[in-house]
C-alpha positions, -999 to 999 in steps of 0.1 A, spaced: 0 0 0 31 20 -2 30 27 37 64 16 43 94 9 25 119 -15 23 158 -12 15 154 -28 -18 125 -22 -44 120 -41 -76 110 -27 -116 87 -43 -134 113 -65 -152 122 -78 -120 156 -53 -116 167 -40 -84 160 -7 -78 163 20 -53 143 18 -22 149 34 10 188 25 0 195 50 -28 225 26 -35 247 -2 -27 277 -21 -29 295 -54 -18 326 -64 -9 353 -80 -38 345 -110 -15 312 -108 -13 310 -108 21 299 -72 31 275 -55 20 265 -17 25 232 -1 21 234 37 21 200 54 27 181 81 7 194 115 24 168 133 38 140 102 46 117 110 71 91 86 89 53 96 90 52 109 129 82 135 117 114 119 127 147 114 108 152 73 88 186 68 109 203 34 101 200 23 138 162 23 126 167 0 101 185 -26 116 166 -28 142 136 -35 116 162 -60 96 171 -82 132 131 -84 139 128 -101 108 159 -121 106 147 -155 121 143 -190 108 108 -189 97 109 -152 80 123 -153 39 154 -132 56 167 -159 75 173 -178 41 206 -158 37 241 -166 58 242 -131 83 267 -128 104 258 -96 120 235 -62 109 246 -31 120 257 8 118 284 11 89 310 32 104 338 35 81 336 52 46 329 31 23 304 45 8 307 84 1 277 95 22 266 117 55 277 94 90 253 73 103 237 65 74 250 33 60 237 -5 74 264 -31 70 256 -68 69 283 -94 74 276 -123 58 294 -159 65 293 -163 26 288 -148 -7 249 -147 -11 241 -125 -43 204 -125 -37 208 -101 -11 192 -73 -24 160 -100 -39 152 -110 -2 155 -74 14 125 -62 -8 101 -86 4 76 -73 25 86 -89 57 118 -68 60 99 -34 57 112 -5 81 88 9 106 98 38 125 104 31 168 74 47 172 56 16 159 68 -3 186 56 -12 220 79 -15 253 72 -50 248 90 -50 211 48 -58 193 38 -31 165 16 -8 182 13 13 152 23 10 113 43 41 111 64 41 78 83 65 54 67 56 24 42 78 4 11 72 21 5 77 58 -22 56 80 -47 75 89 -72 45 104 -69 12 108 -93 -11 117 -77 -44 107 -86 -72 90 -111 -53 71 -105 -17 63 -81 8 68 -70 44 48 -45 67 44 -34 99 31 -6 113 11 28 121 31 35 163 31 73 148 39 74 123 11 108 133 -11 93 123 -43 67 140 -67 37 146 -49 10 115 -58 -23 129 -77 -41 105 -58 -40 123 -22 -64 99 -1 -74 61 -5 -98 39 15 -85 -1 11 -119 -25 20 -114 -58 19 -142 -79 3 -148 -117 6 -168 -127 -24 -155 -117 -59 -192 -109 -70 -192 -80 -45 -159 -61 -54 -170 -64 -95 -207 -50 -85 -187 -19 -58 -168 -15 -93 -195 -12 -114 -218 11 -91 -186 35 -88 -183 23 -54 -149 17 -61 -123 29 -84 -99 -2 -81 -115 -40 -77 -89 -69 -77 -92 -106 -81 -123 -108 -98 -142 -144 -109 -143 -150 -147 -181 -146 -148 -184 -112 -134 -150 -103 -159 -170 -113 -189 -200 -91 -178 -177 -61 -166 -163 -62 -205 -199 -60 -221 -207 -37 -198 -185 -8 -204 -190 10 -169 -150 1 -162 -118 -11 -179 -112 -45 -172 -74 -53 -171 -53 -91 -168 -20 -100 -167 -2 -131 -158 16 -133 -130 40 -156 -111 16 -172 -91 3 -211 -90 -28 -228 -80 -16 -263 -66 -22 -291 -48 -3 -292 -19 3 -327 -2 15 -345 27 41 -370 12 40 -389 47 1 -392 45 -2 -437 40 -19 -430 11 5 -400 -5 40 -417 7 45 -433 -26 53 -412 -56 34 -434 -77 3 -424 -59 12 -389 -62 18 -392 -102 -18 -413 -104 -30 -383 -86 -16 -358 -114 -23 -378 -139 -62 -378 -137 -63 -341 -136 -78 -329 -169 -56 -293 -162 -71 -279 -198 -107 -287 -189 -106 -270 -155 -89 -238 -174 -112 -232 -202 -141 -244 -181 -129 -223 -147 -110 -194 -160 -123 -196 -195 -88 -192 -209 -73 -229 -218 -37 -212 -220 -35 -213 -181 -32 -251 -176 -1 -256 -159 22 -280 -171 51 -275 -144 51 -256 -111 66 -223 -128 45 -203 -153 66 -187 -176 60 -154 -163 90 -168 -138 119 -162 -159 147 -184 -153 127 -207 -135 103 -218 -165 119 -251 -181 104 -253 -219 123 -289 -221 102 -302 -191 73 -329 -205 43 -311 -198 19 -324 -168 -5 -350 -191 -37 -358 -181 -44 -398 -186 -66 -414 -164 -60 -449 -174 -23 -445 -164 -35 -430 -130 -52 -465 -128 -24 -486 -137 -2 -466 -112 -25 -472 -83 -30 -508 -94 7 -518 -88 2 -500 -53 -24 -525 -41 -54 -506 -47 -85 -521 -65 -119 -504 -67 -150 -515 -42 -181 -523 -47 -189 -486 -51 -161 -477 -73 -140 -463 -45 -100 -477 -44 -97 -498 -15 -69 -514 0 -62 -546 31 -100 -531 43 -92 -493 40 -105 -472 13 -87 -445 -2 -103 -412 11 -89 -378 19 -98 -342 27 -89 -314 -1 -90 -283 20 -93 -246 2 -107 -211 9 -128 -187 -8 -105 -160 -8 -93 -165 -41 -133 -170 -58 -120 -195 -84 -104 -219 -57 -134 -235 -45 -153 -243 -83 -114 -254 -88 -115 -282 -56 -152 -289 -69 -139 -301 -104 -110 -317 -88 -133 -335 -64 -144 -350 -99 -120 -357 -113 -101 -380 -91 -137 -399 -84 -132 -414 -118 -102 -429 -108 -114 -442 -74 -102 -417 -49 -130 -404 -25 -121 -367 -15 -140 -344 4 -138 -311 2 -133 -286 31 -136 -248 23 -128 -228 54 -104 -201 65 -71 -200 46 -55 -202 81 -62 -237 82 -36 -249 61 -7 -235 78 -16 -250 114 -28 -282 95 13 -278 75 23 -275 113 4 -297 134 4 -329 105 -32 -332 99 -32 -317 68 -39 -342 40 -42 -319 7 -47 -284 4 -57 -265 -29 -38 -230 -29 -25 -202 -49 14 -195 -43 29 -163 -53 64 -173 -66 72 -139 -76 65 -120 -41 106 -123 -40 114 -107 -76 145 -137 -85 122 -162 -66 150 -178 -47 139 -170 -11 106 -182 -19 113 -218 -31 139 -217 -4 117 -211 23 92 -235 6 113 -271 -2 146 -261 15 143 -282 45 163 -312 47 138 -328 66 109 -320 42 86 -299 65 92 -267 45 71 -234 46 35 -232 56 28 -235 14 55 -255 6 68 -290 7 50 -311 35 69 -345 43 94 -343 12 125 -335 4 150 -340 -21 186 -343 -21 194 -326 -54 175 -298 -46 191 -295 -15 225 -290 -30 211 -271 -59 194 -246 -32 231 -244 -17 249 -240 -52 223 -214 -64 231 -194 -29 265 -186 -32 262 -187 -71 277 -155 -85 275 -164 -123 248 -166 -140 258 -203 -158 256 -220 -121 228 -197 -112 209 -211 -138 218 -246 -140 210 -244 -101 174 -232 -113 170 -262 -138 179 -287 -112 152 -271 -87 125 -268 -113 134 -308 -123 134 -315 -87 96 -301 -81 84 -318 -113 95 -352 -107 86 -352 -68 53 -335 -69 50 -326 -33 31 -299 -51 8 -310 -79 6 -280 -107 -34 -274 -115 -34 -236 -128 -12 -209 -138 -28 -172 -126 -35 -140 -143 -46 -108 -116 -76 -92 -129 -80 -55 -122 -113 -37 -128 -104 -1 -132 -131 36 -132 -123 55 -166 -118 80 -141 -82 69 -137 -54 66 -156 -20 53 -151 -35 22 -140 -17 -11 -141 -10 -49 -124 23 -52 -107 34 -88 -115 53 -90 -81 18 -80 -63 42 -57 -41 22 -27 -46 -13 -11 -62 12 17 -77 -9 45 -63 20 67 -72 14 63 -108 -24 72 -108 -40 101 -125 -76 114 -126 -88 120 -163 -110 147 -147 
């Protein structure tokens, strides 16, 4: 929402670019880096950006669980030699135990944005979101609304747009109707249906754009009945991905056939065989694993019958007619699944607790720009529990050492051949089954201009808005 800011932002081609660091440089041994920040910042309540602020902010986020704590630091602190040409007191320094180049990559993501002390409690909890980006808070009244106003201390041109309400809608349906009643001037995440009428309609500009994000089945490889790859392929293979796109999304072109959409450069393999959809093999696999259909047509197996829960949420509206069709789908190759649609919530403490059997979700693989701390934080464990979306009860050797090659990678030939080995990795394991590749759909009031879809989803570009009149 452009409230606060972090060291390192990102362009639309997925190129570092000056954040609340107006520059940087590392070490000839890549060991030290050292962030200089923009002269002049301010935070929202008034007070001066000083790089004590920020690494405070970076050690709060620098633990295990958080996308930060995928990188080797040694220590964050206050720079205070010269190294870079700049006013004292004004430089972070982190030490790292080894070359990581995508440093910059994991200090954009949103969990390493710098709030000002203010924001903070005696107790170290956020009491307040005071930033020193654009916008200021004005009211919050979390998890459903909140606005804010332009900052008079903001350094950069002063945004057209000088106050915006943020209302968060749970069914798709609503936010196209606010749109089209000029309730609202921006609507995301819209279902297909209401995108088709919104077009013939005329009263806004529709606009979609891929974007690197992936509905997928996630599973618990130690689950009896998931263990086996071969149950997991048989699972895969009686998706009909092309069916569910054209008949779910009504665009055929978004049937995934590998975890990474293309929109993910480097990460996209064109040699990989795409995801096929054959039922009979599904059969045959499940076959040779002891299962044979019951009297009902449900696989059974020494007296217990091959049911699970597919859990999802209606967050995203497509996800639930998505599980539906899945639900379907794998009936006509024996497996009973019930479907669970609840809060999205779920699936982490179900990832945490074990009781998670298959989850249907959307995963943003671009919400780091290179990607890396994502699918790190995601299948990096060695002993396969890896983020709340990621791998549950799977891991892989040769990702493992490819995640620890493409870490302290600083060529772009081992970077790359890393990223091949991960992507190969995913597709042959499946601890995530591909369904759908996404496009972010944006209805837009003629009254604007400037509008667009950041593929990293980091921001609504306010900034860039103009009114037409």
């Amino acid at each position: 929402m452009q409230v606060a800011e972090t060291l390192v932002d990102y362009d639309a081609q997925a190129r570092p670019v000056a954040g609340l660091a107006s520059r940087w440089q590392v070490s000839g041994d890549g060991l030290v880096w050292r962030f200089a920040l923009r002269q002049g910042a301010r935070f929202h309540d008034g007070s001066p950006v000083r790089a004590a602020d920020v690494v405070q902010a970076l050690r709060r986020a620098l633990h295990p669980a958080g996308v930060l704590g995928q990188a080797p630091i040694a220590a964050i602190d206050v720079a205070t030699d010269a190294a870079i040409d700049t006013e004292p007191g004004a430089v972070v320094r982190i030490r790292l135990h080894q070359p990581f180049p995508a440093l910059p990559a994991l200090l954009s993501h949103s969990s390493t944005q710098i709030l000002a002390p203010a924001s903070f409690g005696a107790d170290g909890a956020v009491r307040a979101i005071v930033g020193s980006g654009p916008y200021r808070i004005v009211t919050l009244e979390p998890p459903q609304r909140f606005s804010v106003a332009a900052f008079d201390g903001w350094q950069g041109p002063a945004p057209a747009v000088r106050r915006a309400s943020y209302l968060a809608v749970g069914r798709a349906e609503m936010r196209a109707l606010m749109a089209e009643a000029g309730q609202a001037e921006l609507a995301y995440g819209l279902d297909p249906g209401s995108v088709a009428r919104l077009r013939r309609g005329g009263a806004v500009r529709v606009l979609q754009r891929p974007i690197p994000r992936t509905t997928a089945l996630k599973l618990n490889a130690r689950h009896p009945l998931l263990a086996d790859p071969r149950a997991r392929q048989a699972l895969s293979l009686a998706l009909d991905r092309r069916g569910i796109a054209q008949a779910v999304l009504r665009e055929p072109s978004l049937a995934a056939t590998q975890l990474f959409p293309p929109t993910l450069a480097g990460w996209h393999r064109a040699d990989l065989p795409g995801l096929a959809h054959d039922p009979e093999r599904a059969r045959v696999l499940l076959a040779e694993l002891g299962w044979r259909p019951g009297a009902d047509g449900v696989l059974a197996r020494d007296g217990k019958r091959f049911a699970l829960t597919l859990q999802t949420f209606p967050d995203r509206p497509e996800l639930p007619v998505i599980a539906a069709a899945i639900q379907e789908q794998l009936r006509l190759i024996g497996m009973q699944v019930r479907v669970a649609i609840g809060n999205s919530s779920e699936i982490p403490l179900g990832h945490r607790d074990g009781t998670l059997q298959m989850a249907l979700i959307a995963r943003n693989y671009g919400a780091v720009p290179d990607a890396f701390g994502t699918i790190a934080q995601d299948f990096g464990a060695a002993d396969g529990n890896g983020g709340d979306w990621g791998a549950m009860g799977w891991s892989s050797p040769a990702l493992t050492r490819a995640l620890a090659a493409m870490s302290s990678a600083t060529d772009a030939v081992r970077t790359q051949a890393s990223r091949a080995q991960i992507a190969g990795a995913l597709h042959q394991g499946l601890p995530l089954v591909p369904v759908l590749w996404y496009q972010q759909t944006l209805a837009a009031s003629p009254r604007l201009s400037g509008v667009s879809i950041d593929p990293f989803e980091r921001s609504y570009r306010l900034t860039e808005l103009q009114w037409t009149r």
